[in-house]
N, CA, C and O atoms as a GROMACS GRO file, in nm:
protein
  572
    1UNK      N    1  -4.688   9.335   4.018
    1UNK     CA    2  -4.580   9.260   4.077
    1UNK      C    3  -4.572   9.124   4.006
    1UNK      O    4  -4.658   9.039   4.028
    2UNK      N    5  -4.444   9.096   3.900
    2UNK     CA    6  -4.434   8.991   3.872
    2UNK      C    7  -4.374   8.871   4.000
    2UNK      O    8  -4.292   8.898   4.088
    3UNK      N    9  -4.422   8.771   3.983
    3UNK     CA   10  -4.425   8.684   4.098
    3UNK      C   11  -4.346   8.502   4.009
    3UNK      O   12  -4.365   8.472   3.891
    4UNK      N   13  -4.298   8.452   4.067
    4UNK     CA   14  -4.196   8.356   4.015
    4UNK      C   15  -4.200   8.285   4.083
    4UNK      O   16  -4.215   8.320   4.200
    5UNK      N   17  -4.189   8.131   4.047
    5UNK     CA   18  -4.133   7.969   4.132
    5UNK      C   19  -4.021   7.960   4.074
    5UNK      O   20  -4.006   7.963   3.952
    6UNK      N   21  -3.912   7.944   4.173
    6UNK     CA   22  -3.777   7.939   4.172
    6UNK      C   23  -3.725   7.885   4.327
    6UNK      O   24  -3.780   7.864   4.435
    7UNK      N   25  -3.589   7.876   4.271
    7UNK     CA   26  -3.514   7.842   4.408
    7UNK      C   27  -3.442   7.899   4.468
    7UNK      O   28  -3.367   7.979   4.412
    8UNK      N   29  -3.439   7.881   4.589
    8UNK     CA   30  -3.347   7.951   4.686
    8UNK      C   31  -3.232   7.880   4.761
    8UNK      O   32  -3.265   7.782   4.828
    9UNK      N   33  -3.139   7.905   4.760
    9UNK     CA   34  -3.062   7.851   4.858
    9UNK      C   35  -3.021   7.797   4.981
    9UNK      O   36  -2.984   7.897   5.042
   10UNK      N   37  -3.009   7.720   5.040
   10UNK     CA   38  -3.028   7.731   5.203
   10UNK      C   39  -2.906   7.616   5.224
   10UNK      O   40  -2.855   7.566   5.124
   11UNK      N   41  -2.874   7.588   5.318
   11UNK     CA   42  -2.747   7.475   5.352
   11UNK      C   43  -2.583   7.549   5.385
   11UNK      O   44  -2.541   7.662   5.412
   12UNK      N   45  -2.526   7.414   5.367
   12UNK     CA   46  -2.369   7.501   5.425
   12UNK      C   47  -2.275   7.489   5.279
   12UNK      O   48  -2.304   7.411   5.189
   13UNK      N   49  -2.160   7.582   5.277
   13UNK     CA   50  -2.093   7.580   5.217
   13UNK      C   51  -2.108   7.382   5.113
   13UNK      O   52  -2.160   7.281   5.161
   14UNK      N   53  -2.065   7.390   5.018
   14UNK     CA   54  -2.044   7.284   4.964
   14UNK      C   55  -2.130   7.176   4.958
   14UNK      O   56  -2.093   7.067   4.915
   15UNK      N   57  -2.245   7.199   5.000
   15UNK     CA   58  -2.350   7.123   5.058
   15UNK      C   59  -2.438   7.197   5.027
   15UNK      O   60  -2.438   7.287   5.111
   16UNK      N   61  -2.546   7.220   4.924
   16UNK     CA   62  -2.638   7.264   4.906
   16UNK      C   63  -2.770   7.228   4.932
   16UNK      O   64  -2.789   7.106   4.937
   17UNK      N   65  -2.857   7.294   4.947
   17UNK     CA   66  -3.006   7.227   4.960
   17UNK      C   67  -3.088   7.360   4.920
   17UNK      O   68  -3.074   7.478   4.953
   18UNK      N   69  -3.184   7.288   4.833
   18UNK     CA   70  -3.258   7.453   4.778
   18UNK      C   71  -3.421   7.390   4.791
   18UNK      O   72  -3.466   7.277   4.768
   19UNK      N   73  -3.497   7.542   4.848
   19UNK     CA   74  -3.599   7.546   4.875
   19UNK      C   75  -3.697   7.625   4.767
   19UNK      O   76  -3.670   7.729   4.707
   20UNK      N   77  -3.791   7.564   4.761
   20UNK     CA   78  -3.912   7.609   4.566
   20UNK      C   79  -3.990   7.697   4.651
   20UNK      O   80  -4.070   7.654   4.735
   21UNK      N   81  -3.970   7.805   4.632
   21UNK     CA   82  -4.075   7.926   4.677
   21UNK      C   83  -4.060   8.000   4.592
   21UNK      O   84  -3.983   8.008   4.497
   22UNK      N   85  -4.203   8.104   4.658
   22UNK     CA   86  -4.277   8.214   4.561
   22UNK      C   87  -4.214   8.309   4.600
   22UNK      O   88  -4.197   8.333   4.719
   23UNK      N   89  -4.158   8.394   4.488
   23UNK     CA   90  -4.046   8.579   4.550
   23UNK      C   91  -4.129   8.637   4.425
   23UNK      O   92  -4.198   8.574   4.345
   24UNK      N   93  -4.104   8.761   4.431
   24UNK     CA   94  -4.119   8.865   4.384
   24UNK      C   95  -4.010   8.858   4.256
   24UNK      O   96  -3.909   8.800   4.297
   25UNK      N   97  -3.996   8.893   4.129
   25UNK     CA   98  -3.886   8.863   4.091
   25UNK      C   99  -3.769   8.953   4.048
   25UNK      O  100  -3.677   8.930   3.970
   26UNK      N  101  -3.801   9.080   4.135
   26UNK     CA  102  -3.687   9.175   4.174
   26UNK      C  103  -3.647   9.140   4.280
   26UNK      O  104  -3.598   9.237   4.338
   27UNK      N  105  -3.641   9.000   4.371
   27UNK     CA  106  -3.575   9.025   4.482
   27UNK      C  107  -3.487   8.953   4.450
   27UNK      O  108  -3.497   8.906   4.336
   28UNK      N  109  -3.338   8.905   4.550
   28UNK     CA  110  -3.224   8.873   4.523
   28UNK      C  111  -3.287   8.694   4.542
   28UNK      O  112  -3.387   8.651   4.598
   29UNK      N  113  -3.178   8.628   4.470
   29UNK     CA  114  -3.210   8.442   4.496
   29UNK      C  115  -3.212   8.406   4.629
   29UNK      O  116  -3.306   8.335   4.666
   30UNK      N  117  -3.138   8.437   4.701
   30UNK     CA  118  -3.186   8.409   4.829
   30UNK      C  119  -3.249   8.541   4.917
   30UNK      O  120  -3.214   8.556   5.034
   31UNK      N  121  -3.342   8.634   4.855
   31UNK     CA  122  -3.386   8.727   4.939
   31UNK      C  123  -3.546   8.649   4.988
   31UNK      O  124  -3.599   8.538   4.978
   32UNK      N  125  -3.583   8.796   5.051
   32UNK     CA  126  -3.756   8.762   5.039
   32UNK      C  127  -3.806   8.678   4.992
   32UNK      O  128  -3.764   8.670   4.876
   33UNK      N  129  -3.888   8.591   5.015
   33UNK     CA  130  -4.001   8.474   4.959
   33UNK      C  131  -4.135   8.525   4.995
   33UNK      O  132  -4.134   8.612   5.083
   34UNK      N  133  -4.223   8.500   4.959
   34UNK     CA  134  -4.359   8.492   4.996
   34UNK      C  135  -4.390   8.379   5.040
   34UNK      O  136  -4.388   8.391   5.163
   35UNK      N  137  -4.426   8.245   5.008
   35UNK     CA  138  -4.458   8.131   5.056
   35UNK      C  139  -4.324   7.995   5.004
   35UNK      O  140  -4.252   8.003   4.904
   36UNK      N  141  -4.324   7.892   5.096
   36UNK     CA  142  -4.177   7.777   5.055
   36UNK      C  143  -4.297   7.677   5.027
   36UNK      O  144  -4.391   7.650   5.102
   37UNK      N  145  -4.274   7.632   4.910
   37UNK     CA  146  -4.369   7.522   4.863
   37UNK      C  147  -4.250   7.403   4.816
   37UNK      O  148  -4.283   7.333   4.720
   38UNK      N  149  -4.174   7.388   4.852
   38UNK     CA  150  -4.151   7.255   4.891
   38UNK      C  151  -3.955   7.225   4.856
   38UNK      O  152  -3.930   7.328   4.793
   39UNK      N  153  -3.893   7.190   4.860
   39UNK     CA  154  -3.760   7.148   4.866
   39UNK      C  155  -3.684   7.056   4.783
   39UNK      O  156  -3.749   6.957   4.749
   40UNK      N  157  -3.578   7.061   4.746
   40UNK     CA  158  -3.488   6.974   4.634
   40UNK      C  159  -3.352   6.949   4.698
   40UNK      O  160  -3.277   7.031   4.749
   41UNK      N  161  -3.341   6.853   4.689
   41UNK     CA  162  -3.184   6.772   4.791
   41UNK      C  163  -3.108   6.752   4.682
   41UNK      O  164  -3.173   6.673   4.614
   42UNK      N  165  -2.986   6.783   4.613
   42UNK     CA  166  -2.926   6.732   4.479
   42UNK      C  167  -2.818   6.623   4.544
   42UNK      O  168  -2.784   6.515   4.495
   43UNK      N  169  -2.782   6.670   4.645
   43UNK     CA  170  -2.638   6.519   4.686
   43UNK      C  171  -2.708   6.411   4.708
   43UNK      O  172  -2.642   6.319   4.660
   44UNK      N  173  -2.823   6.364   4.761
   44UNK     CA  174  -2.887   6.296   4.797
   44UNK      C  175  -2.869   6.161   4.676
   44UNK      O  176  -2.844   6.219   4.570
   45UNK      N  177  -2.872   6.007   4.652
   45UNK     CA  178  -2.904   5.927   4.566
   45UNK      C  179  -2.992   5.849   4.584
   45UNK      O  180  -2.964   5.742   4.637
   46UNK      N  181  -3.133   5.879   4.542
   46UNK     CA  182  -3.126   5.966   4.395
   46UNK      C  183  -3.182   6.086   4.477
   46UNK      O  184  -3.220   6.085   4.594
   47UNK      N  185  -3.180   6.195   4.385
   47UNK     CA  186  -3.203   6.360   4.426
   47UNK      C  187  -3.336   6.314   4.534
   47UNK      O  188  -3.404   6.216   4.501
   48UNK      N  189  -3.362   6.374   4.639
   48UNK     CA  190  -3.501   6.414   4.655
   48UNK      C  191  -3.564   6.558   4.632
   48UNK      O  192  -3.488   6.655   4.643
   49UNK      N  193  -3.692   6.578   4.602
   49UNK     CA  194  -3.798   6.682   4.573
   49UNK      C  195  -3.885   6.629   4.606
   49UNK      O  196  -3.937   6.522   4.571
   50UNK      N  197  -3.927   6.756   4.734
   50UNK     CA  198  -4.030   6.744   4.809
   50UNK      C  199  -4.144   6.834   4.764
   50UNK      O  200  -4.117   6.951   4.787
   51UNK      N  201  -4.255   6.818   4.712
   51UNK     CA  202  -4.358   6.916   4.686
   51UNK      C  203  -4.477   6.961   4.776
   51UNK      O  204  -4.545   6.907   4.864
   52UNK      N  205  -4.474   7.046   4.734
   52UNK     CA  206  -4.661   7.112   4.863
   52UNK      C  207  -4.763   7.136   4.688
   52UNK      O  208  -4.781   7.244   4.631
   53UNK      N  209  -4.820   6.975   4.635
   53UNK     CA  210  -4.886   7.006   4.479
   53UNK      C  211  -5.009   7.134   4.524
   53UNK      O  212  -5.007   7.246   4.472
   54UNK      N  213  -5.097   7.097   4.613
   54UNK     CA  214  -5.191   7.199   4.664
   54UNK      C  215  -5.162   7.353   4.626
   54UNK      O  216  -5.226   7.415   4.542
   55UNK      N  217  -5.052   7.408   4.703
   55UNK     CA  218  -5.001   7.504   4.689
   55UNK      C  219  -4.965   7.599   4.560
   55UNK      O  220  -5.003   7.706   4.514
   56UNK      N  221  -4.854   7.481   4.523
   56UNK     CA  222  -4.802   7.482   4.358
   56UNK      C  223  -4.899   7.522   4.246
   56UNK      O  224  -4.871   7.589   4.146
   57UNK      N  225  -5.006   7.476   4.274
   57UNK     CA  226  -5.121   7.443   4.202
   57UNK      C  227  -5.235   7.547   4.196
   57UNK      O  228  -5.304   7.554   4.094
   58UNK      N  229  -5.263   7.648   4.327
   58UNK     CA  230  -5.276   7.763   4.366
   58UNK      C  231  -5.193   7.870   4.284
   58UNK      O  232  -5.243   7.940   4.195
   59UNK      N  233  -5.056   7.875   4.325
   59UNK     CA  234  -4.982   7.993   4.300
   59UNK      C  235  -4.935   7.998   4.061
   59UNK      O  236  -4.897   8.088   3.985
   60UNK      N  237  -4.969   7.861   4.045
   60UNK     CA  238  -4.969   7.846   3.852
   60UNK      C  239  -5.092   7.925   3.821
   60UNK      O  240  -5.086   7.990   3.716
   61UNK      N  241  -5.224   7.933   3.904
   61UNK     CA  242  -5.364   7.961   3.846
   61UNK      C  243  -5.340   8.115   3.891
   61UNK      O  244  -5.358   8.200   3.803
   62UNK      N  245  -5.302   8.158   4.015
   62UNK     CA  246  -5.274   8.279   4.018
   62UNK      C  247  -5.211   8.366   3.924
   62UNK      O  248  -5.264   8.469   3.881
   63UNK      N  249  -5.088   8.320   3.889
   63UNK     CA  250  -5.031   8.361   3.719
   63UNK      C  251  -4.885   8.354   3.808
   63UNK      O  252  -4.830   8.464   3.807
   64UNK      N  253  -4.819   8.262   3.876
   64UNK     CA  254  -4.655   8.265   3.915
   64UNK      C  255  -4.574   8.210   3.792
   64UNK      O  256  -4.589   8.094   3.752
   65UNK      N  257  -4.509   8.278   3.747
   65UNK     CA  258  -4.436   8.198   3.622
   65UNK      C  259  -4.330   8.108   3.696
   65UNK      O  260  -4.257   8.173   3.771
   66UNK      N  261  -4.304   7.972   3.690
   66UNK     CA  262  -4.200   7.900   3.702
   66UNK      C  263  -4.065   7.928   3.665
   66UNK      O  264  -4.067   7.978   3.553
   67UNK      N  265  -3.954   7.919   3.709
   67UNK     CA  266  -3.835   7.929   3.628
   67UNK      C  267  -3.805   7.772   3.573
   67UNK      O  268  -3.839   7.668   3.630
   68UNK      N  269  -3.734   7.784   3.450
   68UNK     CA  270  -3.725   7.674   3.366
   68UNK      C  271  -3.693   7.519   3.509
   68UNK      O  272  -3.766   7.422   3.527
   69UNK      N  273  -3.564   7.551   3.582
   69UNK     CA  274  -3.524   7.452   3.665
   69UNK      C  275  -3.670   7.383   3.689
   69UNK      O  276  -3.706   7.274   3.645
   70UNK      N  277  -3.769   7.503   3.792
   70UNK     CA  278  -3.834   7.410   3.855
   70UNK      C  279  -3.938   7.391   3.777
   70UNK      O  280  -4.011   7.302   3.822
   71UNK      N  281  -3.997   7.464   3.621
   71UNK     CA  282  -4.042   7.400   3.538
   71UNK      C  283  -4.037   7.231   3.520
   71UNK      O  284  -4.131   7.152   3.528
   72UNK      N  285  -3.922   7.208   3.499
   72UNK     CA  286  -3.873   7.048   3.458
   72UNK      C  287  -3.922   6.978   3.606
   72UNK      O  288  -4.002   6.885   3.599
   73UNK      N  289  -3.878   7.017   3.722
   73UNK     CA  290  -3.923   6.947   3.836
   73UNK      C  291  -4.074   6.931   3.837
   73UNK      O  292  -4.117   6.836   3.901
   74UNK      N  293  -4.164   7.015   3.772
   74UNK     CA  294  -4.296   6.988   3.771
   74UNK      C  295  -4.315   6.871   3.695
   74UNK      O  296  -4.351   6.759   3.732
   75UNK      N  297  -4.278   6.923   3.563
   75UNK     CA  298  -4.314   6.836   3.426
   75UNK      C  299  -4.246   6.687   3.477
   75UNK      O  300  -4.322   6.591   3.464
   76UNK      N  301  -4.095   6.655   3.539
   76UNK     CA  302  -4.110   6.490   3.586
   76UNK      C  303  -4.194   6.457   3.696
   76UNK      O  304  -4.214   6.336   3.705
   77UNK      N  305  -4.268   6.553   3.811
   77UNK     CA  306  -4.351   6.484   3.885
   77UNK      C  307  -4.488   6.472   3.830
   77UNK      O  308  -4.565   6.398   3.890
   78UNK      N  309  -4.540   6.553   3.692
   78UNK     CA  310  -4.662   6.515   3.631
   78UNK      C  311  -4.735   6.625   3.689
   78UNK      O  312  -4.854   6.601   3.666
   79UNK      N  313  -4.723   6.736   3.754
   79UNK     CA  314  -4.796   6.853   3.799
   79UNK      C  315  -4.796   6.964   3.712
   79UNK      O  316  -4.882   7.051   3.728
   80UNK      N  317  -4.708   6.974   3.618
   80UNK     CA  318  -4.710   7.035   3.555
   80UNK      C  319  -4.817   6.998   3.441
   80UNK      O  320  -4.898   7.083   3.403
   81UNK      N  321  -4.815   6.879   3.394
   81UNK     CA  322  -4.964   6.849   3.276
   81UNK      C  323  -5.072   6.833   3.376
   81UNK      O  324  -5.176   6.850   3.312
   82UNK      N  325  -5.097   6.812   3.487
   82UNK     CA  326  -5.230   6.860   3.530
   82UNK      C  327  -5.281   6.993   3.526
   82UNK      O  328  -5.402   7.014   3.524
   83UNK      N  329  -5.158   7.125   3.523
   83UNK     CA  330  -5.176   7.259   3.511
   83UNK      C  331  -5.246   7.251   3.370
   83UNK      O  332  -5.365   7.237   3.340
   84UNK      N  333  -5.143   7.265   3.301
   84UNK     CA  334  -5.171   7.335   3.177
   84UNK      C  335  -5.226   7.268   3.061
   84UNK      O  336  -5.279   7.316   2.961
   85UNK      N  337  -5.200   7.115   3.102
   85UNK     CA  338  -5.301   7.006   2.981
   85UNK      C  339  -5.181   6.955   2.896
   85UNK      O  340  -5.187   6.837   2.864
   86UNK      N  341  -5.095   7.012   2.865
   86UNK     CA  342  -4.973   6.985   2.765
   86UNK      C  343  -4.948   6.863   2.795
   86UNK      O  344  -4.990   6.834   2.907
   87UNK      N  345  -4.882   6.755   2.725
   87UNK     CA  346  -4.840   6.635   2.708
   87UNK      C  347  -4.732   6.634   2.729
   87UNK      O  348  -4.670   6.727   2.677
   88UNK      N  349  -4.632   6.511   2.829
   88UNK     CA  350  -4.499   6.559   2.753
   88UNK      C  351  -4.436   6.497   2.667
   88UNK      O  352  -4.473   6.390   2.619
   89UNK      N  353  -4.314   6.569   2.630
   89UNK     CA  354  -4.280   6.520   2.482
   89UNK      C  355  -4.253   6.387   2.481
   89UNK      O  356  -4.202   6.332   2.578
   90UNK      N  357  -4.286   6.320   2.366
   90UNK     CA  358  -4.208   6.136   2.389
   90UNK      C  359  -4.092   6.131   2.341
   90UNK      O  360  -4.056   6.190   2.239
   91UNK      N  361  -4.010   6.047   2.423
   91UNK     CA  362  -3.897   6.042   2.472
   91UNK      C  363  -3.862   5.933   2.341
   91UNK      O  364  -3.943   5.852   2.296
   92UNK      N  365  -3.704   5.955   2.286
   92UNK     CA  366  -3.698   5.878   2.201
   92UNK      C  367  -3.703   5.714   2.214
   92UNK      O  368  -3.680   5.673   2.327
   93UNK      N  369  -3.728   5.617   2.120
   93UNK     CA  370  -3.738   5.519   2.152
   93UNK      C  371  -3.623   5.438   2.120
   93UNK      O  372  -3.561   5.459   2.015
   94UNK      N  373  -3.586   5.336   2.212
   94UNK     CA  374  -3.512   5.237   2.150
   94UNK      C  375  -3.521   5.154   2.030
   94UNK      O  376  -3.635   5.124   1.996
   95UNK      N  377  -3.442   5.119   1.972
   95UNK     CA  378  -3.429   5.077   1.819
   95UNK      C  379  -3.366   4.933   1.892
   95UNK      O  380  -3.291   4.935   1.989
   96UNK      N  381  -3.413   4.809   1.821
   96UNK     CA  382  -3.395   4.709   1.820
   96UNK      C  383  -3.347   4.660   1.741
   96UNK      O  384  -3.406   4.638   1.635
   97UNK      N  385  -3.227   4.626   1.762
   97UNK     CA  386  -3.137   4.551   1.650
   97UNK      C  387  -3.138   4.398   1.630
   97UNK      O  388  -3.103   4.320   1.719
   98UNK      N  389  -3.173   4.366   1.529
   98UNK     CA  390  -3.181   4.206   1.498
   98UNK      C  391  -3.091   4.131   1.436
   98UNK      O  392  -2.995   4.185   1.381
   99UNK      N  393  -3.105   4.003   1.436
   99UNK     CA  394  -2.958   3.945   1.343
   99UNK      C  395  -3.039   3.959   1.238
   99UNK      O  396  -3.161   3.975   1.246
  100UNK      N  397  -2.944   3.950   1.082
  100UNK     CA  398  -2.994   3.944   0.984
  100UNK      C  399  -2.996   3.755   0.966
  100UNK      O  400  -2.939   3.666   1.027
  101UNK      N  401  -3.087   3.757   0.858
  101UNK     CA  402  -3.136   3.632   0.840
  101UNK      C  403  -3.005   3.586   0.804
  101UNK      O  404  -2.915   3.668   0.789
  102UNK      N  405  -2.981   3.446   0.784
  102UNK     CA  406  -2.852   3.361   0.691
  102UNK      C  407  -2.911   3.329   0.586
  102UNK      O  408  -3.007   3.254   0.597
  103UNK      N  409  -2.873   3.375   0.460
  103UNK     CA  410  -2.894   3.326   0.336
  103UNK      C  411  -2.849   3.213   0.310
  103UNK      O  412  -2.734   3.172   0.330
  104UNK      N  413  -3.019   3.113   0.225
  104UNK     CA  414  -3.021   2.985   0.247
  104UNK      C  415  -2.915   2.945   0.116
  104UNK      O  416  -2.862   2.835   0.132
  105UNK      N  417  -2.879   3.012   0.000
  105UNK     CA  418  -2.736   3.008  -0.067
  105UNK      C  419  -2.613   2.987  -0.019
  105UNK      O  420  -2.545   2.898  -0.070
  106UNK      N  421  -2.550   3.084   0.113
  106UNK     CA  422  -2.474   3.104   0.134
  106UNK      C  423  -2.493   2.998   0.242
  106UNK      O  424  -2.426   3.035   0.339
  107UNK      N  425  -2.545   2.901   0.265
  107UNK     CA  426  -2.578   2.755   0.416
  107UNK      C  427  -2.447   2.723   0.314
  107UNK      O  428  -2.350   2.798   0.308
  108UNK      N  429  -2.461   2.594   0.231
  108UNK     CA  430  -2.391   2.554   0.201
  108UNK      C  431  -2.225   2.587   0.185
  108UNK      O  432  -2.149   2.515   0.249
  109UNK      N  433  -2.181   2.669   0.120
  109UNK     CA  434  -2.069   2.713   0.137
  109UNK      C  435  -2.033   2.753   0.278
  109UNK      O  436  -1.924   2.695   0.284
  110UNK      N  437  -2.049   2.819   0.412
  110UNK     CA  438  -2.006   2.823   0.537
  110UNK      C  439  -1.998   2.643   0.573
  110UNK      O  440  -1.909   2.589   0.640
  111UNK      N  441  -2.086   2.591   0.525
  111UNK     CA  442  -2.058   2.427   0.582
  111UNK      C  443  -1.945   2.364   0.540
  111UNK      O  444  -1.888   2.281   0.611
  112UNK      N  445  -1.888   2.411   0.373
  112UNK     CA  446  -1.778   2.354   0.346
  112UNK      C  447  -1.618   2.416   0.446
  112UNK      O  448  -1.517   2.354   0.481
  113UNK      N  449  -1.663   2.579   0.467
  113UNK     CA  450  -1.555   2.691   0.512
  113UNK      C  451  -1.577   2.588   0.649
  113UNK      O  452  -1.491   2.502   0.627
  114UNK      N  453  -1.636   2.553   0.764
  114UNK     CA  454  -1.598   2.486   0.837
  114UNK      C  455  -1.554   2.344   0.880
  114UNK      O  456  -1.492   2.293   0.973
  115UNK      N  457  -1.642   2.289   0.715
  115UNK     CA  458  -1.516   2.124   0.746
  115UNK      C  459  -1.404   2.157   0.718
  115UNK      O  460  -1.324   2.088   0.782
  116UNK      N  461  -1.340   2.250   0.632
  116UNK     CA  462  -1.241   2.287   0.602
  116UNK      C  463  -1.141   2.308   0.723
  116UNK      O  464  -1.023   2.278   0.740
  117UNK      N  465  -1.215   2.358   0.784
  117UNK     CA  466  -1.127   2.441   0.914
  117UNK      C  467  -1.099   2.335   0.970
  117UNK      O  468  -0.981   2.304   0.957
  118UNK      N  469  -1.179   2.247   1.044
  118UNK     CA  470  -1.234   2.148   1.108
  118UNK      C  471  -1.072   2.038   1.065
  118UNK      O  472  -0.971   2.013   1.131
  119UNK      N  473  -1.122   1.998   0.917
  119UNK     CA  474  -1.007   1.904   0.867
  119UNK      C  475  -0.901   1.939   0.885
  119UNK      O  476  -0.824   1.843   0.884
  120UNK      N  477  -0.819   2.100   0.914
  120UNK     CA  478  -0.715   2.130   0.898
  120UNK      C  479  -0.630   2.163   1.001
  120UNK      O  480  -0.576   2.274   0.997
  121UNK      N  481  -0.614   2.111   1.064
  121UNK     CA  482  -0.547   2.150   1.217
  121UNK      C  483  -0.424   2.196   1.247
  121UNK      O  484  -0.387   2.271   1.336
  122UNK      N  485  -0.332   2.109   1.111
  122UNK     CA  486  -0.173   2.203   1.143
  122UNK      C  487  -0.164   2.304   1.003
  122UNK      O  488  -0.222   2.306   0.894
  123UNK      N  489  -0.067   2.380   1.064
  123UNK     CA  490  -0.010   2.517   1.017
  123UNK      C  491  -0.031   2.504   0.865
  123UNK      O  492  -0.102   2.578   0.796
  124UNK      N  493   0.059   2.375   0.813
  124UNK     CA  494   0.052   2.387   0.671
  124UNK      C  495  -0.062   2.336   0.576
  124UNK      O  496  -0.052   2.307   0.457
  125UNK      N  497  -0.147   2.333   0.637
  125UNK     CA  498  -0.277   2.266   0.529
  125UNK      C  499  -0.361   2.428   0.549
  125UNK      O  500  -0.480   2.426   0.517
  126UNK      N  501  -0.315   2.536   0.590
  126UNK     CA  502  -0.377   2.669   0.602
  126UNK      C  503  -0.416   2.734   0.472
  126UNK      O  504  -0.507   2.816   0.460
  127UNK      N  505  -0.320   2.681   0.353
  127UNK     CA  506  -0.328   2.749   0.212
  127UNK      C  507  -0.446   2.701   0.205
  127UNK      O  508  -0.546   2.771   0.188
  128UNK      N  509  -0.446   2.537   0.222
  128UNK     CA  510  -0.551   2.501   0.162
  128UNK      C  511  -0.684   2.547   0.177
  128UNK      O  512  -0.771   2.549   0.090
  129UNK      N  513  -0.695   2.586   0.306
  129UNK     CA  514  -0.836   2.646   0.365
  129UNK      C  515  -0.837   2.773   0.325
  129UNK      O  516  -0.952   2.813   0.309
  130UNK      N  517  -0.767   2.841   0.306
  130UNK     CA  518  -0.758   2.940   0.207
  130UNK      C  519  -0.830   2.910   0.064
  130UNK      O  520  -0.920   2.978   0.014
  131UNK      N  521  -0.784   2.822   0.021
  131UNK     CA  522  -0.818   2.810  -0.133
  131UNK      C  523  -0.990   2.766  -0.120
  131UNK      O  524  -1.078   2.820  -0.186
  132UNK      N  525  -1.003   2.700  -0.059
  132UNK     CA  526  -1.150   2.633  -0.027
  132UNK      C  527  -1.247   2.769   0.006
  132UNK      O  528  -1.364   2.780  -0.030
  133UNK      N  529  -1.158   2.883   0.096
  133UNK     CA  530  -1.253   2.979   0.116
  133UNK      C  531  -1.282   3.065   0.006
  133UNK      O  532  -1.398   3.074  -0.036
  134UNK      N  533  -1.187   3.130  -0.047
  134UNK     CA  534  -1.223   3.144  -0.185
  134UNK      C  535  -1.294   3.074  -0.283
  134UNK      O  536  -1.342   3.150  -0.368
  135UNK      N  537  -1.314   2.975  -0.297
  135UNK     CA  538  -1.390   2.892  -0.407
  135UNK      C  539  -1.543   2.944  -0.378
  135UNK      O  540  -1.623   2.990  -0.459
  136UNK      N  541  -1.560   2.920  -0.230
  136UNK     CA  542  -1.678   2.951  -0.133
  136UNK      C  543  -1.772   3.085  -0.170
  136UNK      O  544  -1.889   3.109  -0.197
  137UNK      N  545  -1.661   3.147  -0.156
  137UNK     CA  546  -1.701   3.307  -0.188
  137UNK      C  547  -1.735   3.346  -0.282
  137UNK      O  548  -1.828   3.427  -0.279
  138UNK      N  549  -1.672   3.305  -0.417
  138UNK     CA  550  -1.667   3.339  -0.558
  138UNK      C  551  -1.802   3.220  -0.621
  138UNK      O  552  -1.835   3.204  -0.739
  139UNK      N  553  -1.851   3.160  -0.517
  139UNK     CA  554  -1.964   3.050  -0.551
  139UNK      C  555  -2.111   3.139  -0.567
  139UNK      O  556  -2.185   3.169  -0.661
  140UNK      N  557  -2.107   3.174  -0.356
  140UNK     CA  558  -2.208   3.277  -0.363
  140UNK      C  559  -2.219   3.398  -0.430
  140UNK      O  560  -2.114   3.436  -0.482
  141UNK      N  561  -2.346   3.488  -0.448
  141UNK     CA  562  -2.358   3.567  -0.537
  141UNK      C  563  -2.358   3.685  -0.382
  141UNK      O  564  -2.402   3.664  -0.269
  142UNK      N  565  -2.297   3.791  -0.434
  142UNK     CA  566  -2.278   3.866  -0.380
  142UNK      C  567  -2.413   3.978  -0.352
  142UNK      O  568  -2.487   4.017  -0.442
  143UNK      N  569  -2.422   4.010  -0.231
  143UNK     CA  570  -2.569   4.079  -0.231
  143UNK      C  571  -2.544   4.271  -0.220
  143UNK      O  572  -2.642   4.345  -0.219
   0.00000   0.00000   0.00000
């Protein structure tokens, strides 16, 4: 008799609530159980999962194969690497993005591009800051 941790159904229409028990695994999802080792609320925020680890922990050494779902429910409460020793996988890491340095070349020229700006307040002295930015640009060496 192959034997399985899985879930069962229980609740009302539209409203689910599923219970982690041991079935047989010719019986229907909500048929026969052998023992209810513990419960999963999904509307709930955040989900609850309720465990019986004792139990759980019994019926893995016996040989119950998990189904993947409540696989993962083991492996985030950490019962699952007390079973079997496995690690779990590491999770990718965040990457830290930095400013890049200011090139101590390119100080000078942004200092002129903003007296420029600075000096130029109406519409028509705009070429000029134009021309100044260009000079600027064509100064530094391009990286």
């Amino acid at each position: 008799m192959a034997v399985k941790i899985r879930l069962r159904r229980v609740g009302a229409k539209k409203a689910p609530i599923y219970r982690i028990v041991v079935a047989d695994s010719r019986s229907p999802r909500d048929g026969r159980y052998i023992e209810i080792l513990g419960q999963y609320n999904p509307l709930t925020e955040p989900t609850t999962i309720v465990l019986n680890h004792d139990r759980i922990l019994y019926w893995l050494n016996t040989g119950a194969i998990p189904t993947d779902v409540v696989k993962k429910m083991l492996v985030n409460d950490g019962l699952w690497e007390s079973f079997s020793g496995e690690k779990p996988a590491p999770k990718a890491k965040k990457v830290e993005v930095k400013e890049a340095p200011v090139v101590e070349e390119a100080a000078p020229a942004v200092e002129e591009i903003v007296e420029a700006v600075e000096e130029a307040p109406a519409v028509e002295e705009v070429a000029e800051v134009a021309e100044v930015v260009e000079e600027a640009t064509e100064e530094t060496p391009a990286e």
